[in-house]
Phi, psi and omega in degrees: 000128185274124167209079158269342199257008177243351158239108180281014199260180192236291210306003160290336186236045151220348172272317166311306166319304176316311180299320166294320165276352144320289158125059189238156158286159164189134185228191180218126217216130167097199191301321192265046186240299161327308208273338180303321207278333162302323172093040189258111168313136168192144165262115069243141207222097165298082185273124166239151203220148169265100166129224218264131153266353141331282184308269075112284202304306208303289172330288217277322179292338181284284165359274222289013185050246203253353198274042149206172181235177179199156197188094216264106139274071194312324185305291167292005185045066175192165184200157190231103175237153193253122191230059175098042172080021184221147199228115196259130179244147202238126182186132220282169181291162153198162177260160201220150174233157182231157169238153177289335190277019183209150156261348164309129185275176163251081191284123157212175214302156170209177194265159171305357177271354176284314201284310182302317180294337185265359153294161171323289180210139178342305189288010157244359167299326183275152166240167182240092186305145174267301245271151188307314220268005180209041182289156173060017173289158175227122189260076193215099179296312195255027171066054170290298137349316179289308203279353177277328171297327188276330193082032184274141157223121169223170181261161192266321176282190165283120181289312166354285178323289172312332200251358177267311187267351180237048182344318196299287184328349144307299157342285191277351181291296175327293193301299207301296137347249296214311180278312177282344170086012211260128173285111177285133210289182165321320177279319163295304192304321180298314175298330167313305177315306194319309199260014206263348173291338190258037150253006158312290203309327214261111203306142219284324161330333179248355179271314159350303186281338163283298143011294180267353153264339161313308187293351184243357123001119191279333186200096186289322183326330182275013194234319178275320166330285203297340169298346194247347200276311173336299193122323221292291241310318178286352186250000175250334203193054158353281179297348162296315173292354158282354180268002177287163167077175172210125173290133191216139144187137229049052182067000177267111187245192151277175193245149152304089164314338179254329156307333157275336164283347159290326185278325175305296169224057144293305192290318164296322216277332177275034184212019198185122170269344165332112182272274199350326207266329199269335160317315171306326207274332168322287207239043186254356180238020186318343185237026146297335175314293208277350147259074175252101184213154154249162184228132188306335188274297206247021176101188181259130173219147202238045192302123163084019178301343180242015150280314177301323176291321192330325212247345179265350171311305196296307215282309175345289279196309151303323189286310180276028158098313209284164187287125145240102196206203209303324205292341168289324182301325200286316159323292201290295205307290183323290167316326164291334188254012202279023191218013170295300180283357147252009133333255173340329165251038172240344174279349170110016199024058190291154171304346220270318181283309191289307178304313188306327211278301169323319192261301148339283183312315183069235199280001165257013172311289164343270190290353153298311181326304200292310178288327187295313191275341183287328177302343186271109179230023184285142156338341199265106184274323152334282191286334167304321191303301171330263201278009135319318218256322141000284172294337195282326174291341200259294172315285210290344187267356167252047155240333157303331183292101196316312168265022173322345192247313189287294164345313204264331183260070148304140159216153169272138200277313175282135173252138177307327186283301211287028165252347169331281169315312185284299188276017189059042183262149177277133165300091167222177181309301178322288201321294181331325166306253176009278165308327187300326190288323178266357167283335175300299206305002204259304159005281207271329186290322172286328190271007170272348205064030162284337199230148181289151195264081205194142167295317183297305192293334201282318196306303180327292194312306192299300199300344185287321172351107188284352185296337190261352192241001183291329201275295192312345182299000000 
């Protein structure tokens, strides 16, 4: 099989040109050779040359003159130069042996049938020759070509092997199935369970990092499905398996929590690319396991579940690794808040309810929103018509709401020092109480609508108090 005529970019038939006066082989490799084959747009561009991929990298950034960076890894024998928006990796053939207590290979030099045999899984095995006299030729030892047609991921080896000396490649069999739409075959898979105990060794940074291409995904849920059909799931994310199965008594049972939080966010990813909002949609009922109780009246009930997940996100999000920073806050904030609006629309959309709801959210309003409506899987369609049609009342009464914008940017209108200044008070812990009291009540009066979201209306307001006026009598 011939694809010269797909590769139309000119740096193909200038790393070739290079390689020839070289006296070097030279292919183009990997993914973007899959996604080529796919019809999948991509800059990152994978060259393997037999002997130095270094040199190789230097020459073609010395061509392409001043229109580049080249950016040299001596360590790894490998190089990167950035060309027009395009980002070419450059790297000599080579074969790889393993020890068990590491996945870092012991790399030495090989032919291109070393390099191809020491890829992941066959639809990523194949290559494409540069050199003039066999451009656009395809190079596929393992029938890779069949298996991208078929919509397969197997390993070019014994998986066992493949997935024993590099565990993160469980990882990526699991992402790749799930972003390409692709079926892992039976034997491979079966080796992943097998083998799904030697992801210990693969350090928590790079399961995160799968974890989260995954999570970026049109439709993640199959990638935590296989993680969990798989084995990995107890041993990468524990608390996601405490939300499986369903529990009865007296015939009374509960809905599957991890079935439904995989359908929660499927229904965000199809409305929202925010990996932050789909982590939310992940873990928004995560601390149903541990408040779960039944009651003879009412059921299996799940009282304070998105306070408590709220509080189990940092510890989440500390055990994995994961950033802690604005992106935690946001993720904990959603999950404490993910049952307000339909609160607020089950109360009847008062104005009193909306604003607080508004003032809450701030700058996560939208996607709380977002999240809230994904939350809704019942079965029923009469209560799905129901509480859609809540939320639909619940949108249009905060877009009536006039200082609805000033809401979502709260500021208290009173700065604590001028009630200091204006009213003479000495700085102590009480006076401190005191303004939190008359700052509330100012509050509150505004998320009620009596009083206008303004300093002059609020100051007015605050002196009828008595709390502002007791010293003064």
């Amino acid at each position: 099989m011939n694809l010269s005529e797909q590769l139309s970019n000119p740096i193909f038939r200038l790393v070739g040109d290079i390689a020839d006066k070289m006296g070097r082989e030279v292919y183009v490799v990997g993914g973007f050779v899959r996604d080529l084959l796919l019809g999948i747009p991509s800059d990152d561009i994978d060259f393997v040359t037999v002997g130095s991929g270094i040199e190789l990298a230097r020459r073609v950034s010395e061509a392409l003159g001043h229109h580049n960076r080249l950016t040299v890894f001596a360590t790894y024998g490998t190089a990167q130069v950035v060309h027009d928006g395009l980002e070419l990796e450059f790297v000599g053939a080579r074969r790889e042996s393993y020890q068990r207590e590491s996945r870092n290979p012991i790399v030495e030099d090989g032919t291109l049938a070393d390099d191809q045999a020491r890829r992941d899984f066959t639809v990523n095995a194949m290559a494409i020759c540069l050199n003039a006299d066999r451009f656009g030729e395809l190079v596929d030892p393992f029938n890779g070509l069949d298996d991208l047609h078929r919509r397969l991921i197997r390993t070019p080896l014994d998986p066992d092997i493949t997935f024993s000396d590099d565990p993160l490649r469980m990882l990526r069999a699991i992402r790749f199935a799930t972003r390409l739409g692709f079926h892992i075959v039976p034997e491979t898979f079966k080796a992943i369970s097998r083998n799904r105990e030697r992801i210990s060794i693969i350090t928590r940074e790079r399961i995160n990092d799968e974890l989260s291409k995954i999570m970026r995904t049109s439709k993640p849920s199959v990638g935590w499905r296989l993680l969990d059909m798989s084995g990995l799931l107890e041993l990468i994310f524990p608390q996601l398996i405490a939300l499986k199965g369903v529990e009865s008594v007296e015939g009374r049972g509960h809905k599957d929590n991890f079935a439904h939080t995989l359908q929660v966010l499927d229904q965000v990813a199809a409305r929202s690319d925010n990996e932050w909002l789909r982590w939310a949609a992940l873990l928004h009922d995560i601390a149903k396991p541990v408040t779960k109780r039944y009651d003879p009246r009412l059921g299996w009930t799940f009282h304070n579940h998105n306070t408590v997940g709220e509080k189990m996100v940092g510890r989440i999000f500390r055990q994995m690794k994961m950033p802690l920073n604005e992106k935690m806050k946001y993720v904990a904030k959603l999950v404490g808040m993910h049952m307000r609006p339909q609160g607020v629309a089950d109360n009847g959309v008062t104005d009193s309810g909306v604003r607080r709801l508004i003032t809450d959210a701030g700058a996560e309003l939208d996607d709380l929103m977002t999240l809230a409506e994904a939350d809704i899987t019942s079965k029923n369609p009469d209560k799905v018509r129901r509480q859609l049609a809540g939320f639909a009342a619940l949108r249009e009464r905060m877009e009536q709401i006039n200082d609805a914008d000033a809401l979502r940017n709260w500021k208290h209108p009173i700065n604590g020092n001028e009630i200091i200044e204006r009213l003479g008070l000495e700085r102590s812990v009480e006076t401190g109480k005191r303004i939190q009291t008359l700052k509330d009540a100012v509050k509150e009066a505004i998320l009620d609508g009596r009083i206008p979201y303004e300093h002059d209306a609020a100051w007015d307001y605050m002196m009828t108090l008595p709390e502002a006026t007791r010293d003064s009598e």
